[in-house]
C-alpha positions in Angstrom: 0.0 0.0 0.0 1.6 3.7 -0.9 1.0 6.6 1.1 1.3 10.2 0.3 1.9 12.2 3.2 1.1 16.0 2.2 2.7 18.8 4.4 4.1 22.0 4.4 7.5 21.5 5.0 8.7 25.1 6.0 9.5 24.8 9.7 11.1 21.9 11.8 9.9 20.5 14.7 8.1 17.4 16.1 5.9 16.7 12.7 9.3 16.9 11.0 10.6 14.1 13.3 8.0 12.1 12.2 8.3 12.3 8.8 11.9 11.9 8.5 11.7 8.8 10.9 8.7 7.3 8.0 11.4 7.7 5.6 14.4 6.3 6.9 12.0 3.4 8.1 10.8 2.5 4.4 10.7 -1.1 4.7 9.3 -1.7 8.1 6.8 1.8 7.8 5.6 0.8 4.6 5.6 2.9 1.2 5.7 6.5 2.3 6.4 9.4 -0.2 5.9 12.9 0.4 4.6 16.3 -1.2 5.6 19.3 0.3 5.0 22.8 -0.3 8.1 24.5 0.7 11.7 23.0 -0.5 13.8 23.2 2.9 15.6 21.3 5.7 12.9 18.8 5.4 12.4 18.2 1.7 16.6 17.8 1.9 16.5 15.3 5.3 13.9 12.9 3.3 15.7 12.8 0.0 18.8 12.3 1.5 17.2 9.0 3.4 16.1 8.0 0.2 12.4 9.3 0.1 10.5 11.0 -3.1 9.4 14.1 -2.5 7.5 15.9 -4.7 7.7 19.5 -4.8 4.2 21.3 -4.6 5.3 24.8 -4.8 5.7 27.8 -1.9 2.1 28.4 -1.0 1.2 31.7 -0.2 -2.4 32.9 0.5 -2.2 36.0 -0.3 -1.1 35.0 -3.4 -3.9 32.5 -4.5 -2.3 31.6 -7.7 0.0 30.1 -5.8 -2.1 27.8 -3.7 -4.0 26.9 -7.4 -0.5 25.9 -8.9 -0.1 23.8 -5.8 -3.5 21.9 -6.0 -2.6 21.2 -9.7 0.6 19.7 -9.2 -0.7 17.5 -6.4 -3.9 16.4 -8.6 -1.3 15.6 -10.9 0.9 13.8 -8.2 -2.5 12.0 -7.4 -2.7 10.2 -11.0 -4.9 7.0 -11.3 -2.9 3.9 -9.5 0.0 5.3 -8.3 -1.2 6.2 -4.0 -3.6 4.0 -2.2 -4.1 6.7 0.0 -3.4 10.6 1.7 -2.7 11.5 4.8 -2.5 15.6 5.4 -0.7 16.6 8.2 -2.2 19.7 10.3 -5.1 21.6 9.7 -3.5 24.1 7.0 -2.9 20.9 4.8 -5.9 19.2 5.3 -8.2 22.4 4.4 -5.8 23.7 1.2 -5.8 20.4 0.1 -8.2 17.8 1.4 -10.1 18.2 -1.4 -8.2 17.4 -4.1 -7.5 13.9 -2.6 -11.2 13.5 -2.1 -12.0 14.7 -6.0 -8.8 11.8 -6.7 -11.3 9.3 -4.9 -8.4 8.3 -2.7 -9.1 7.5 1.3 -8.1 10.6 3.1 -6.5 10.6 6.7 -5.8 13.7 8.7 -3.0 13.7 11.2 -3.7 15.7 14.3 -0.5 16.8 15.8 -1.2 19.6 17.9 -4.5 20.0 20.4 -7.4 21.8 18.4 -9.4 24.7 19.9 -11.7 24.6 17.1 -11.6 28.6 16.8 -8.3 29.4 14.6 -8.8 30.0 11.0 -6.8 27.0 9.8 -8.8 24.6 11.8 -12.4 26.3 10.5 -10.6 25.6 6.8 -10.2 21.6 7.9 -13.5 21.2 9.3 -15.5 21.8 6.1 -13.5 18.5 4.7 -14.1 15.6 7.7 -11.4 12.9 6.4 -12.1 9.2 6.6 -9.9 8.7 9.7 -8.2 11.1 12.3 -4.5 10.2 13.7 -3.8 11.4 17.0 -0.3 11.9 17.9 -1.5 11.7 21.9 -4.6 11.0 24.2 -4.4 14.4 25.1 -4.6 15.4 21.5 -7.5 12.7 20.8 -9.3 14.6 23.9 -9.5 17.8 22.3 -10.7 16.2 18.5 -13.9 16.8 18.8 -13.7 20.6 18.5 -12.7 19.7 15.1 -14.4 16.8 14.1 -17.2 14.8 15.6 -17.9 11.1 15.0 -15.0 10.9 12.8 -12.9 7.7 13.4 -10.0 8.1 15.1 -6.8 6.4 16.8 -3.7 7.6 18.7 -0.3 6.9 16.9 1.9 7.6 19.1 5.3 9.5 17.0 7.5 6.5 16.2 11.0 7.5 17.9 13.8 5.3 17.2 17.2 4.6 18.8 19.8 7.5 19.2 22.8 7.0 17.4 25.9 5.5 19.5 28.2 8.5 20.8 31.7 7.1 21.7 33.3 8.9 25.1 35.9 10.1 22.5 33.4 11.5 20.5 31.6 12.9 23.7 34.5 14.3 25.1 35.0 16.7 21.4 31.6 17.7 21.2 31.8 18.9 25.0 35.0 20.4 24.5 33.8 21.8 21.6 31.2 24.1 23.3 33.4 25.1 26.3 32.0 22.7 28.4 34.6 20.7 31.1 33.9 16.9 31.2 33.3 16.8 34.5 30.0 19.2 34.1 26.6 18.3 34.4 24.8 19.6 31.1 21.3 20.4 31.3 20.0 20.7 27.7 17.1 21.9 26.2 16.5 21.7 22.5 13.2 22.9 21.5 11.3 25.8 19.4 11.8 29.2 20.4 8.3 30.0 22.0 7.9 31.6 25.5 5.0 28.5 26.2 8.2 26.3 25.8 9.4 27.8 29.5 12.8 29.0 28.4 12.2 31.8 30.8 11.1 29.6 33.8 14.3 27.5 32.9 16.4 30.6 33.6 14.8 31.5 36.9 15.4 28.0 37.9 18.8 27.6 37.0 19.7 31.4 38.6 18.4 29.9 41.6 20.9 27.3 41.4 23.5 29.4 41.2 24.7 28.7 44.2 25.6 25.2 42.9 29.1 24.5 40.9 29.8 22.8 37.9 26.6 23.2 35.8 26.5 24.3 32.6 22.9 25.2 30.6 22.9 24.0 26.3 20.0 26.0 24.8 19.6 24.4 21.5 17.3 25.7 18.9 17.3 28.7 16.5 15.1 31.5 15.9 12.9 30.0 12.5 10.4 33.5 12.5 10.6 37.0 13.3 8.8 36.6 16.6 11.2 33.8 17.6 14.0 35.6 17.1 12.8 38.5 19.7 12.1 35.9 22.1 15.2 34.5 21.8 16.8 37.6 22.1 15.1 38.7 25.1 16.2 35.2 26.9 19.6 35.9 26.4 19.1 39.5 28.0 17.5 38.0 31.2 19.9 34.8 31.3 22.3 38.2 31.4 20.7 40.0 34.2 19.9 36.6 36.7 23.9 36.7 36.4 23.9 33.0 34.4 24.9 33.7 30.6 28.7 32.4 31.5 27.2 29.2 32.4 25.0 29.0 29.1 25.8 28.4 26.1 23.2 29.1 22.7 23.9 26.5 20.3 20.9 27.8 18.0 19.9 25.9 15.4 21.9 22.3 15.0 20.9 19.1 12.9 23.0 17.0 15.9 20.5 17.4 18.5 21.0 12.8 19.0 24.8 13.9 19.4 24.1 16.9 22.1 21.2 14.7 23.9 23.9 11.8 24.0 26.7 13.9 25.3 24.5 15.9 28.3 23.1 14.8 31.4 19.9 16.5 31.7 16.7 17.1 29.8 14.8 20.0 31.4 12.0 21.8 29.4 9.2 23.5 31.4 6.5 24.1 29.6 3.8 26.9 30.1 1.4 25.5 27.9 0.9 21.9 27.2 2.8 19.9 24.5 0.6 18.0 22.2 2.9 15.2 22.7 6.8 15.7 23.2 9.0 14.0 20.5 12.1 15.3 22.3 11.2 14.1 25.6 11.3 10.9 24.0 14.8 11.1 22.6 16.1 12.4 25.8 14.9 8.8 27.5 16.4 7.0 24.6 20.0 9.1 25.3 19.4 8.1 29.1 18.9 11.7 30.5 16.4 12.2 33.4 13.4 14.7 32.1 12.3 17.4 34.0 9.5 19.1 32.7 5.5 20.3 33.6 2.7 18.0 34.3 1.0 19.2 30.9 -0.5 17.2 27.7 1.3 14.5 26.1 4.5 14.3 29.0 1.7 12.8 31.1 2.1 10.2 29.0 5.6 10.1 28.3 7.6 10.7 32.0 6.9 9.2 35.2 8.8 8.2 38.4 10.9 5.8 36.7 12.8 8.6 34.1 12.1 11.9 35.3 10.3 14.4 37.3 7.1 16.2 36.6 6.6 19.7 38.0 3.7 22.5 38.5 3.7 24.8 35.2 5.7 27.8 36.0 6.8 26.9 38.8 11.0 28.0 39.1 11.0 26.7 42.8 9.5 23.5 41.9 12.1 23.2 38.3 15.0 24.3 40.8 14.1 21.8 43.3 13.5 19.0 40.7 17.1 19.7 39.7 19.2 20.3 42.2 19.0 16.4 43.4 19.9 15.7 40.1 23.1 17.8 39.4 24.3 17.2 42.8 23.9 13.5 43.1 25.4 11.4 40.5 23.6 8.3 41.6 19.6 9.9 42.1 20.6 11.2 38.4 22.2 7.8 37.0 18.7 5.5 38.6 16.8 7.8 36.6 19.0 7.9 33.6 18.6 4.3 33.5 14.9 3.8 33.6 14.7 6.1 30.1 15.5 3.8 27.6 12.9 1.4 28.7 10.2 4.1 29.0 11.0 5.9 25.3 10.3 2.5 24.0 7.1 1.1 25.5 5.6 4.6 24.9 7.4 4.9 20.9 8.8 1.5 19.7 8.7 2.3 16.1 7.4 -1.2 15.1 4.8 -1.2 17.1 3.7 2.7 16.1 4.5 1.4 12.5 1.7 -1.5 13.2 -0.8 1.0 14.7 -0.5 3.5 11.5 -0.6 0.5 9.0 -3.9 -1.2 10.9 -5.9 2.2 11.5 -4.9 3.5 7.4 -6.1 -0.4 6.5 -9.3 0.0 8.0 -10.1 3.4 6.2 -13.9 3.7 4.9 -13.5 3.6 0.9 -13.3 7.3 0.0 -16.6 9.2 -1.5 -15.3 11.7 -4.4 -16.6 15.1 -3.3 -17.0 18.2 -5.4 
């Protein structure tokens, strides 16, 4: 069975994950291929694991000539035979583009990666076009579906996460050193989009509190990828600054070794103001073996427990500082936690098992109805 996963392609984060983990998994996934709208860090990471991508065009609504090109090039992606089925990821896909698949007479899926509200223009788009099936990416996420869609099948997926690359202590030691960052510290990383619900400023208030403590360093990885981002950014380096920290930290921005950095730190700490649909990253923190610290919110309910990390109030600095300090200073507390992550990333993402999930709930799509 082919599938055509349709997507925008011009940002990189969790969905992005996904994808790329799809394509590098071809023979166990199934047969994936992709259409994107935007040619980019993701249209590059799938071709170089061998994916086809087909190139849809930059997509610009206020430029509608631009979304018809688009939707002609995908109708001609779509040609008799060659996909047994769609699956349009987040609501901007699904309602620019839903209904080409459907005039195709191809089964439609819609992959739900974020919690709907059921008020933002993108998601009043998708809910003129219900799909065949929904794919959750999380409970939580499957909690809020029905602000979108109502008695619409669905199913959670959980992302498929694989194993982290090996990282020799050679190889650990040069990466450290490479950031200015002695062997013998305790790394807390955090590698995420730069967005204030991600808690980079409750991070810093926590870690300022900690100052008090030696031999901790702070990684911030993750770049600015929009205008607004970039001012965040900026105003989290001014108050790492000021909370007398910024010689501790170091701002990697935007790296495509984030497996390599998880592997060669100590620490995952990320906490959220908002909750995370699901949490892709606190996934490959457990695989490197780092203990997760982040806020009882969304999808980490269902990722982190008592076994691989610690779960805090949202916003709470005290309650971050306190989750941490046991783990910087004690090398064992951190090390019994460390160990229980490998075993929890991969009862809650085991990519053969997610693989299974996808493949059964796409199987058991109703026959698609061509809509005008």
């Amino acid at each position: 069975m082919r599938t055509l996963h349709v997507y925008s392609g011009n940002l990189y984060g969790g969905i992005e994950a996904i994808l790329l983990t799809l394509a590098t998994f071809r023979g166990e996934a199934g047969d994936h291929e992709f259409a994107l709208c935007f040619d980019g860090r993701l249209s590059h990471d799938l071709e170089a694991a061998g994916a086809a991508v087909a190139n849809l065009g930059e997509v610009r609504l206020s430029r509608p000539q631009t979304l018809r090109r688009a939707r002609l090039r995908l109708r001609e992606a779509l040609a008799p035979g060659r996909f047994d089925r769609v699956v349009c990821h987040a609501p901007w896909t699904q309602g620019l583009f839903g209904g080409v698949v459907r005039r195709a007479g191809l089964p439609l899926a819609f992959w739900a990666h974020d919690a709907m509200t059921g008020g933002h223009w993108t998601e009043r788009l998708a809910r003129r076009l219900p799909p065949d099936i929904v794919i959750c990416n999380s409970e939580f996420t499957a909690s809020t579906l029905p602000l979108l869609y109502s008695g619409v099948a669905s199913c959670v997926v959980h992302p498929p996460v694989p194993e982290l690359p090996p990282l020799t202590e050679d190889a650990r030691a040069r990466l450290r050193a490479s950031l200015a960052t002695d062997e013998s510290a305790v790394v807390v990383i955090t590698a995420c989009r730069s967005e204030a619900w991600k808690g980079h400023e409750v991070l810093v208030e926590a870690l300022a509190a900690l100052g008090d403590l030696p031999g901790w360093t702070w990684w911030q990885v993750g770049g600015a990828q929009r205008p607004d981002e970039e001012a965040w950014l900026r105003s989290i380096r001014e108050k790492a600054q000021s909370r007398g920290i910024a010689d501790r930290t170091r701002w990697l921005g935007q790296r495509a070794d984030v497996p390599q950095l998880l592997r060669a730190a100590d620490i995952y700490c990320q906490p959220n103001l908002s909750p995370e649909p699901f949490g892709v990253v606190f996934v490959e923190a457990l695989r490197a073996g780092l203990p997760v610290v982040t806020s009882a919110l969304g999808g980490a309910l269902e990722i982190v427990n008592e076994t691989c990390g610690v779960l805090t109030a949202a916003g709470d600095a005290r309650a971050v500082a306190a989750a941490l300090r046991p783990l910087i200073e004690d090398r064992t507390a951190r090390a019994r936690q460390a160990a229980g992550g490998p075993a929890r990333a991969a009862a809650v993402s085991d990519p053969v098992t997610q693989f299974r999930k996808l493949e059964q709930a796409l199987a058991h799509m109703l026959p698609a109805v061509v809509r005008a």
